[in-house]
C-alpha positions in Angstrom: 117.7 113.2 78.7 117.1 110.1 80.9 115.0 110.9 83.7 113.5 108.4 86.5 111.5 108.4 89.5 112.9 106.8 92.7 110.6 106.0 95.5 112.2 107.7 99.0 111.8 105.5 102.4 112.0 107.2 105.6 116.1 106.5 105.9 115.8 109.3 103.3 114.2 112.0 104.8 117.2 113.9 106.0 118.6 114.3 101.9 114.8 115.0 100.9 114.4 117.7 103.5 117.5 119.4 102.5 116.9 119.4 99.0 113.4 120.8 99.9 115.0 123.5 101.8 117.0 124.2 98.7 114.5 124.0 96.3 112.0 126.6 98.4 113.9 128.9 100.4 113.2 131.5 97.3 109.6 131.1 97.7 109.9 131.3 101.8 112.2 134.7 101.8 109.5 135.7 99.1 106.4 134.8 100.7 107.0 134.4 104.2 104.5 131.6 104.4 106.7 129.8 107.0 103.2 127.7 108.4 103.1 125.9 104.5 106.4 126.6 102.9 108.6 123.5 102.7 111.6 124.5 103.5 110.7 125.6 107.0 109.4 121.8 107.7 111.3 120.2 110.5 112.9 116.9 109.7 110.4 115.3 111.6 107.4 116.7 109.5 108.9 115.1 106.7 109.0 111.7 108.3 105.4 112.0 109.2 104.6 112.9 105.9 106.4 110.5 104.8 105.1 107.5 106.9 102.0 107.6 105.7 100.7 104.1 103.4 98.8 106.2 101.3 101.3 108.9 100.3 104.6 107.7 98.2 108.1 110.1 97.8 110.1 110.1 94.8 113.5 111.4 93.6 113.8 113.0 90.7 117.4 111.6 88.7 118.3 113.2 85.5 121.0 111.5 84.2 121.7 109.3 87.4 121.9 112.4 89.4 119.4 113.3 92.3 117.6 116.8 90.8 114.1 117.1 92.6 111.2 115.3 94.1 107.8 114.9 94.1 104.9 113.0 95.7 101.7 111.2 95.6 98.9 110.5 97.6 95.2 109.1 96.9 92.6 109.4 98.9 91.4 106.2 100.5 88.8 104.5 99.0 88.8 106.5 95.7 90.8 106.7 92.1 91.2 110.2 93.0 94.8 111.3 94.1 96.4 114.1 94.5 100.0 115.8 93.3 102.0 117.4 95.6 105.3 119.1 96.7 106.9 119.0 92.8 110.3 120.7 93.2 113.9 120.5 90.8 116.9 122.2 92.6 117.6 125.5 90.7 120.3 124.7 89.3 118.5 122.1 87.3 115.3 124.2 86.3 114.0 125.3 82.8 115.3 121.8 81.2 111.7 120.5 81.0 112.1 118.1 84.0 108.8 119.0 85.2 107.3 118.1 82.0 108.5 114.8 81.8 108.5 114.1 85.6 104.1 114.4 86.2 103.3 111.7 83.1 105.7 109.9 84.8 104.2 110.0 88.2 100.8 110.1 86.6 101.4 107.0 84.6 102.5 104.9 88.0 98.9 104.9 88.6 96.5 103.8 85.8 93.6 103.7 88.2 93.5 107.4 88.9 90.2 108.9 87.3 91.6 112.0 88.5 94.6 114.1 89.9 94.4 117.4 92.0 96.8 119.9 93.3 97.4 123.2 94.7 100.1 126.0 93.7 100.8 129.6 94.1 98.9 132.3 92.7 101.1 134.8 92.5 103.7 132.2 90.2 102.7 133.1 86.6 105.1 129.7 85.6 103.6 127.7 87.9 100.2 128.1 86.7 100.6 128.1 83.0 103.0 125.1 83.7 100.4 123.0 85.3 97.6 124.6 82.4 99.7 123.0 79.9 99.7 119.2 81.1 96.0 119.2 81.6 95.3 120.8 84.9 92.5 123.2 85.0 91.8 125.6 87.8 88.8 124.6 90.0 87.4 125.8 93.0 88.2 129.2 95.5 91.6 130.7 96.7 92.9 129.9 99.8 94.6 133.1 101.3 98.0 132.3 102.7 99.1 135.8 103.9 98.5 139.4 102.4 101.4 138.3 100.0 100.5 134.9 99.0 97.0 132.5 97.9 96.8 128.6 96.5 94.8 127.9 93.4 93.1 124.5 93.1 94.0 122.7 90.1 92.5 119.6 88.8 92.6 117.1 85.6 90.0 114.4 84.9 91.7 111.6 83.0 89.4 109.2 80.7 87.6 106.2 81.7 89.6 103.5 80.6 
């Protein structure tokens, strides 16, 4: 199962956006968390996001064929960075994507001492998927809505 990273430029925010949109209008219609949710960014949220030089986009391909994304930032000055807005289309889920997709983006940066991230509480998968590639949970809740919360996740790699 070939799978690659592809790093987005801003003449691909539309596709990203709508594959976003896909990929988390289950978790919008679930949580109503329309101020964070993904899929009720505007396409010009994404380019902001996007236009940032210390943030980086990437396709997910699985076999050739566009599947997901996810992204990257570090904070400046620092090895620290942070892993953020991981998403497969549904049709593509529970192949082990994910699993092979954060090494991947993990390995793209050798200098990272560490990696944070946030997810959803109430998403049993989501947690024990992070759990088992090295994150651990860290820190206090932040309350979305009466429906919905973030956990803070975190992995310290070794000093090389």
């Amino acid at each position: 199962m070939p799978i690659t990273l592809q790093k987005c430029t801003l003449a691909d925010a539309p596709q990203w956006l709508a594959m976003q949109i896909e990929a988390y209008t289950d978790y919008l219609n679930k949580y109503q968390d329309h101020d964070i949710n993904p899929a009720a960014e505007t396409l010009e949220q994404v380019i902001k996001r996007m236009d940032v030089d210390f943030r980086e986009h990437f396709f997910i391909l699985y076999d050739g064929e566009l599947v997901g994304g996810i992204r990257s930032a570090c904070y400046r000055g620092t090895t620290r960075y942070r892993l953020g807005g991981l998403f497969v289309l549904p049709k593509y889920q529970n192949r082990g994507i994910g699993q092979i997709v954060v090494p991947l983006l993990e390995s793209r940066y050798p200098e990272a001492t560490s990696w944070e991230l946030d997810t959803l509480l109430q998403e049993p998968r989501n947690l024990h998927f992070y759990e088992k590639l090295g994150y651990h949970r860290e820190g206090d809740l932040t309350v979305v809505n009466n429906k919905l919360s973030l956990v803070f996740y975190k992995k310290y790699l070794p000093q090389k």
